[in-house]
N, C-alpha and C positions, 0 to 999 in steps of 0.2 A: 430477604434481600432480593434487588431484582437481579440477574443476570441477560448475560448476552454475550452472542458467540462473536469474537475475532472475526473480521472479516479477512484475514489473512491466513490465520494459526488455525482456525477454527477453533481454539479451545473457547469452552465456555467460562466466563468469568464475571466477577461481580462487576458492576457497570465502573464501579469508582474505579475500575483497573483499566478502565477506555475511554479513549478520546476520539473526538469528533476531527478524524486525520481527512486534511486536506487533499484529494487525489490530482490535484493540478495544484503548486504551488501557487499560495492565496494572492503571492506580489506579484504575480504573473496575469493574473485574473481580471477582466472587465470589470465591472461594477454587476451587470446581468451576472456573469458567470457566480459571481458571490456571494449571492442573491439565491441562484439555484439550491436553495437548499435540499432539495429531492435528490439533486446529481454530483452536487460540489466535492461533499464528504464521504468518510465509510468508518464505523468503528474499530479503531485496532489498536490492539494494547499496550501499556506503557511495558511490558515485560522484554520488549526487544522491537515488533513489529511497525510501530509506528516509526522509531527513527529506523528503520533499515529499508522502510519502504520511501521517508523522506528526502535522506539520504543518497537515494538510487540505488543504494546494493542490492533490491529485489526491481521488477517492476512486471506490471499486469500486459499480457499480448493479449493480442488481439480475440483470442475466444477465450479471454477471461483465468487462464493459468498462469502462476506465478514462475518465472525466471529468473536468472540473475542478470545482475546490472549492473553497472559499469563503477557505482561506489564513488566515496571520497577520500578514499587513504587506504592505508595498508588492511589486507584481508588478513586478519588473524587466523590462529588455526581455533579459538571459541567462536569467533565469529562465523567462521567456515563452515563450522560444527551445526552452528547454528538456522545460518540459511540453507546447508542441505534437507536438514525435515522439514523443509518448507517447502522447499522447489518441486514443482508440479502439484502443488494445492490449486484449488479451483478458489479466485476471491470471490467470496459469497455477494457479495456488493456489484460487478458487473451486470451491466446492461444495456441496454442502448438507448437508455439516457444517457448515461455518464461514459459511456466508450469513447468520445471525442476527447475525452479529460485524460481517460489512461491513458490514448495516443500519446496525448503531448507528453507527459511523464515517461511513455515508454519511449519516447524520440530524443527526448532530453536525455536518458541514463540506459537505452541500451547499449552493450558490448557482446560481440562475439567471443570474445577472451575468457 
């Protein structure tokens, strides 16, 4: 089987457990931006990361550490559970390719709160 790490979780996992998660929502996107395939994406897993990072309730700063975000509803306390083993993960996928993509994601769902 092939594997490959989370670019969020870092766990490593079989690939069928990852998707090709958009780091700038795709409807938000130019036509180039969409295009970019090198910078557009990052793999992260269907086990939580992908919709928390979609979401908003994580989002990537500026030197590439994960935070919290601003979210769409109620933070549970699984949920809560959940994104604190994550916060201050490095996402392996940063770079400055795709740093202008997590801006806009981090502009769009960051909270101080």
């Amino acid at each position: 089987r092939i594997v490959q790490d989370c670019a969020i979780c870092g766990r490593l996992l079989p690939v069928q457990l990852l998707r090709a998660a958009h780091i700038k929502k795709r409807s938000f996107c130019s036509i180039e931006e969409k295009l970019d395939f090198n910078n557009i994406v990052m793999a992260a897993c269907i086990l939580g990361c992908d919709a928390i990072y979609e979401d908003g309730w994580i989002v990537v700063d500026s030197k590439g550490y994960i935070i919290n975000g601003s979210g769409r509803g109620k933070l549970t306390p699984p949920l809560r559970d959940f994104i604190e083993q994550i916060i201050g993960n490095r996402c392996s996928t940063h770079s400055p390719g795709n740093s202008a993509y997590f801006q806009w994601h981090y502009e769009k769902f960051f909270s101080n709160t």
